[in-house]
Phi, psi and omega in degrees: 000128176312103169315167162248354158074050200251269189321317185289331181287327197305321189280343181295324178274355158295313180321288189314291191300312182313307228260352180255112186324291174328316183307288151342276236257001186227326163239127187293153168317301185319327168269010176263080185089082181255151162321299183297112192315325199240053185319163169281165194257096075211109187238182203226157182211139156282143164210165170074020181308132130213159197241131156269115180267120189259112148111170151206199202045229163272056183195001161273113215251186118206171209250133192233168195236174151190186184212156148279084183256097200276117175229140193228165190227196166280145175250148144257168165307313170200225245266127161352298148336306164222042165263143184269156175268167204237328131246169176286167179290308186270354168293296168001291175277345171294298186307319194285340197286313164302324157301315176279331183303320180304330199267338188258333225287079161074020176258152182242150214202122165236155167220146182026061155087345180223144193269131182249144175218122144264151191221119171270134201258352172168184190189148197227147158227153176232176145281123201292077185341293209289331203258074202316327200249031166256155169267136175207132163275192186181116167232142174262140177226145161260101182290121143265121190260132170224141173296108167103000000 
């Protein structure tokens, strides 16, 4: 029976954005698709996975779908209180959001034995509903996944 490849693309693409520098130099790796219900700030969450499963046997593929949800706040020089900021919450987010499309962007990726293309299909920035003075980004990607 044909996988749906669900779970291997999420991971393939946690793997990939950990492995990209640029990325890297703006969000810790630790923050990226983090465990921790309350994460440090500025972190990124996978969301929305779904799979077409395509094909079967060693020939089996799907086309898979998910978002990135990038959320960031102001940066200052040190401590908030008594420091200038140095960015906005939405340049903040703006900048990480572009980071991940460049990291996702038209790249081919094998991980564990199966080969990935993310092609990213658009990306957005808002205002962070839960966070008054956050940002929050948001790329939709289509993963093609292949077995073997």
């Amino acid at each position: 029976m044909a996988s749906d490849l669900l779970r291997e693309t999420e991971r393939a693409a946690i793997i990939s954005l950990k492995a990209d520098a640029p990325l890297l130099a703006i969000v810790a790796k630790a923050s990226i698709d983090p465990i921790a219900e309350a994460p440090a700030w500025p972190f990124l969450r996978l969301e929305g996975t779904q799979s077409l499963p395509q094909g079967r046997g060693c020939t089996a593929r799907a086309e898979v779908t998910f978002q990135i949800h990038s959320f960031a706040k102001p940066r200052y020089q040190g401590d908030p209180t008594t420091t200038p900021m140095v960015e906005t919450a939405r340049d903040h987010a703006g900048r990480i959001n572009s980071a991940v499309v460049e990291a996702l962007r038209a790249h081919a990726y094998q991980v564990a034995g199966r080969r990935y293309r993310f092609i990213v299909r658009s990306s957005r920035l808002l205002r962070d509903g839960a966070e008054k003075d956050a940002y929050h980004g948001i790329v939709n990607v289509l993963a093609r996944a292949y077995q073997g």
